[in-house]
C-alpha positions in Angstrom: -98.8 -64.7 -45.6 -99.1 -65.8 -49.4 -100.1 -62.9 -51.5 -104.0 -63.5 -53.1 -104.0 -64.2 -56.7 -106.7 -61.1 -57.3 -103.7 -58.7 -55.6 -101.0 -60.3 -57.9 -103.0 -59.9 -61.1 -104.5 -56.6 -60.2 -100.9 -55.6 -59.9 -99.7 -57.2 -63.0 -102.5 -55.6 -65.0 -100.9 -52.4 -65.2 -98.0 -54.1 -67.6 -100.7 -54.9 -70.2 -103.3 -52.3 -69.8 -102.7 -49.3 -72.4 -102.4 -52.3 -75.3 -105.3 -53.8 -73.6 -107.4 -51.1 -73.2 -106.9 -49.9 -76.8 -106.8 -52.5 -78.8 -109.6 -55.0 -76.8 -111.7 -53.0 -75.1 -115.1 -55.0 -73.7 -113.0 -57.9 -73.8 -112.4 -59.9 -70.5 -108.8 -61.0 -69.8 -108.5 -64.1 -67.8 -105.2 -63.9 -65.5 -103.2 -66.2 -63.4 -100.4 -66.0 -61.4 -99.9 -62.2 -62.6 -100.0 -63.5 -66.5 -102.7 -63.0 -68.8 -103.9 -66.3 -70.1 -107.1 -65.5 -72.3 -108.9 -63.1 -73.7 -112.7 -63.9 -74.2 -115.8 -61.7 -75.4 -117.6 -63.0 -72.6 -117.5 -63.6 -69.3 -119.0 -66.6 -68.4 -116.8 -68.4 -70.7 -114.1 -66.9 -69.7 -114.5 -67.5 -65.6 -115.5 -71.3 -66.9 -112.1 -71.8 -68.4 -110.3 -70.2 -65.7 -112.2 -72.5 -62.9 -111.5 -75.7 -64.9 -107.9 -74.6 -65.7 -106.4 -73.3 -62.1 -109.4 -73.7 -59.7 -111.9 -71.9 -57.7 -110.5 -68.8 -56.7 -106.8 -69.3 -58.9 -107.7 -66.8 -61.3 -108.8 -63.3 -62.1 -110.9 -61.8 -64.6 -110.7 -57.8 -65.9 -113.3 -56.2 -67.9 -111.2 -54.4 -70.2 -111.2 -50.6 -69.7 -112.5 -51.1 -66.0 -110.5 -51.9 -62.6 -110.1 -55.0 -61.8 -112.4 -56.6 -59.1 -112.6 -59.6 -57.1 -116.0 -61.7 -58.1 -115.8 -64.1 -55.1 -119.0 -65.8 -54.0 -120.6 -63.9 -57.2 -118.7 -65.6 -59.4 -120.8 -68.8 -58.4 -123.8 -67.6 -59.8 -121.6 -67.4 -63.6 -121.8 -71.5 -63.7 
């Protein structure tokens, strides 16, 4: 079974937190394939450019200076 692109990122996180976490916290980091692509100040922007770049359900997005979380069906309602 192919691993979910919210597990890899979640897991690849932990490579950029600490710099992350202090030196863009609020920001949302927009993350792909277990790289971080973006960082945006908000995060209806930032879940637009990750849909139109990999595709529904491609991407993650971290609130810096919280956990991670999957937005799923949620994430409809950011459009």
């Amino acid at each position: 079974m192919e691993e979910r692109q919210v597990d890899i990122n979640h897991k690849a996180y932990d490579k950029y937190r600490e710099d992350l976490e202090e030196n863009y916290p609020g920001m949302v980091a927009l993350m792909h394939d277990g790289q971080l692509q973006g960082l945006y100040s908000d995060l209806g922007n930032a879940y637009h450019v990750g849909r139109e770049s990999f595709g529904e359900g491609e991407f993650s997005l971290v609130c810096i200076g919280e956990e991670p979380v999957e937005l799923g069906a949620v994430a409809i309602g950011l459009t």
